[in-house]
NUDO-88386 format. One record per atom (N, C-alpha, C, O): residue in one letter; x, y, z. Coordinates in steps of 0.2 Angstrom, whole numbers, plus 5000, padded with zeros to 4 digits. Each point is the difference from the previous one (the first is absolute). Example, Ala and Ser with C-alpha at 12.3 -4.5 7.8 and 13.67 -1.06 7.14 Angstrom:
A506649725039A499650065000A500450065000A500549995003S499350064993S500450065001S499650055003S500350065001
! end
This chain:
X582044505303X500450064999X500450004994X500249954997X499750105001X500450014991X500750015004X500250035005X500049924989X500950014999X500550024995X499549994996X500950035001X500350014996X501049995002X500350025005X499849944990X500649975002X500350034994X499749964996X500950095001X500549994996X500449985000X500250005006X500349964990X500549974998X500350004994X499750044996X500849955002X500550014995X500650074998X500449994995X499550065009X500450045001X500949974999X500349955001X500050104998X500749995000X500450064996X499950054996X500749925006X500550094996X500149954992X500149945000X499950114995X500049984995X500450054995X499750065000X500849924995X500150074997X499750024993X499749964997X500550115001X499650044995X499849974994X500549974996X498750025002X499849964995X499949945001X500049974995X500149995012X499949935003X499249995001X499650055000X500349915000X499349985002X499649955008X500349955002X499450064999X499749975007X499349984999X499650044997X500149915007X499349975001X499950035007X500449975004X499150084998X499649985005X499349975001X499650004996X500449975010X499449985002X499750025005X500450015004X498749994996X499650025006X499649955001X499549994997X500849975010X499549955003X499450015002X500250035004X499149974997X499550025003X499749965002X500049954997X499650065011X499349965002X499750045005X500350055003X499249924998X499550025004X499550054997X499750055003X500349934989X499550034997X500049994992X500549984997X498750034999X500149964994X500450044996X499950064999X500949904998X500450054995X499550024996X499750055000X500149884997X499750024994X499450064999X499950024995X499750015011X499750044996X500350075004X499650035003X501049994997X500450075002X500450024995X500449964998X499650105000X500650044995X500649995004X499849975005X500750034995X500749985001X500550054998X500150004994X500350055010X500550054999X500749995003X500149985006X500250044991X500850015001X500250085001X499750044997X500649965007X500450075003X500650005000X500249954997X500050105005X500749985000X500450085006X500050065000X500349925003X500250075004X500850015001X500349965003X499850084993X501050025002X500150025004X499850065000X500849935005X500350045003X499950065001X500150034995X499650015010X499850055002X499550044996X499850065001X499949904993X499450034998X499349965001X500149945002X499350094997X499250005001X500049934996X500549984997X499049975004X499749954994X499950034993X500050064998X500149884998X499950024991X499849944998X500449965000X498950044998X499749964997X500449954995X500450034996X499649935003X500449984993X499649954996X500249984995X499349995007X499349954997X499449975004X500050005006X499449994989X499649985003X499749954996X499750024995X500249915007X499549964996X499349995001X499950015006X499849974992X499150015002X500049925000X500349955001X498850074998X499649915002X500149994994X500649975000X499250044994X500049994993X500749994996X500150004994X500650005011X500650004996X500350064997X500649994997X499150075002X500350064999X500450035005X499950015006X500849994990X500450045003X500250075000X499750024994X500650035009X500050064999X500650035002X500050035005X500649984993X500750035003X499950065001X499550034997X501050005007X500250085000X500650004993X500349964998X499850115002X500550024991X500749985002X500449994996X499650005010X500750005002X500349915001X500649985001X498949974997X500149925001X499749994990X500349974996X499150075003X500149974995X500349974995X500550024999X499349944996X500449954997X500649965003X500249954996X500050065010X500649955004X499749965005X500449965003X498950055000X500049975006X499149954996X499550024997X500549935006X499449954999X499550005006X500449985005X499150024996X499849995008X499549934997X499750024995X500249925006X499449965001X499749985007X500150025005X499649934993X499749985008X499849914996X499949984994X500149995013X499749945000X499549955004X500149965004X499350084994X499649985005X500049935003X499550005004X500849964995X499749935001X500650015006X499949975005X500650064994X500749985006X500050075004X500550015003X498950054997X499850065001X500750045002X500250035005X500049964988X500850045002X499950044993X499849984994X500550085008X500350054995X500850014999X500450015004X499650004990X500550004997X500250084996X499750054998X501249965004X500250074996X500549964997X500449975004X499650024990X500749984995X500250094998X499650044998X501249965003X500350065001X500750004996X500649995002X499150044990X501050004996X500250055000X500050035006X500550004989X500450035000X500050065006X499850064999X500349915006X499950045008X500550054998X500549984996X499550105009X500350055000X500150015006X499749975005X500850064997X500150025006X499550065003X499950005006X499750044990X499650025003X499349955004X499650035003X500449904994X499649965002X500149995007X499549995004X501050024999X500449985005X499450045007X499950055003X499649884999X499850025004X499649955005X500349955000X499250045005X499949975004X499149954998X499550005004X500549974991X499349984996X499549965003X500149945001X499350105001X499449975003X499549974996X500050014994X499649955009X499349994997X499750015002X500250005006X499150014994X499150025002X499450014997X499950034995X499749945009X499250024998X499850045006X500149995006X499650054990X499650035005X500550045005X500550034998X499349965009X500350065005X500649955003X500550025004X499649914993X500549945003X500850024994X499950014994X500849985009X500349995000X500649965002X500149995006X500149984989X500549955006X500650045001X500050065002X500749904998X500650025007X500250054992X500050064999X500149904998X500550014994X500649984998X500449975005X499950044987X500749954999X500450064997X499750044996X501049975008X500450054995X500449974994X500449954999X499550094999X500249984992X500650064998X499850054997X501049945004X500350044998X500449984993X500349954999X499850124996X500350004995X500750044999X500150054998X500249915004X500650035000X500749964996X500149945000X500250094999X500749964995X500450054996X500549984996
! end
């Protein structure tokens, strides 16, 4: 069974930064693309990255230059390093391949 586990969420204030991570198993990390969501309070999903097999990464305009996504195949965990956070950030952040989803971690920016 595929799993996805986020962790590292927390309230943090404007321009603070946070590490998330995305535990996975029951399937090989290594050859799956890797995406970060993110959902706010009463609004739809918004993409915010996607990394591939080959280590390319891809943000949306709205993370660019502040947020890092890696991945570490050997510990099949994915990584969002997240700086000068905005309170617009302030929202509920998933990981997923494919049609799986984990629970997710809230991540609020506020101060």
């Amino acid at each position: 069974e595929v799993q996805l586990v986020e962790s590292g969420g927390g309230l943090v204030q404007p321009g603070g930064s946070l590490r998330l991570s995305c535990a996975s198993s029951g399937f090989i990390f290594s050859q799956y693309a890797m995406t970060w969501d993110r959902q706010a309070p009463g609004e739809g999903f918004e993409w915010v990255s996607t990394i591939y097999t080959d280590g390319t990464v891809r943000y949306s305009d709205s993370v660019e230059g502040r947020f890092a996504t890696s991945r570490d195949n050997n510990k099949k965990t994915l990584y969002l390093e997240m700086n000068d956070l905005r309170t617009e950030d302030t929202a509920m952040y998933y990981c997923s391949t494919g049609a799986k989803r984990g629970q997710g971690t809230q991540v609020t920016v506020s101060g």
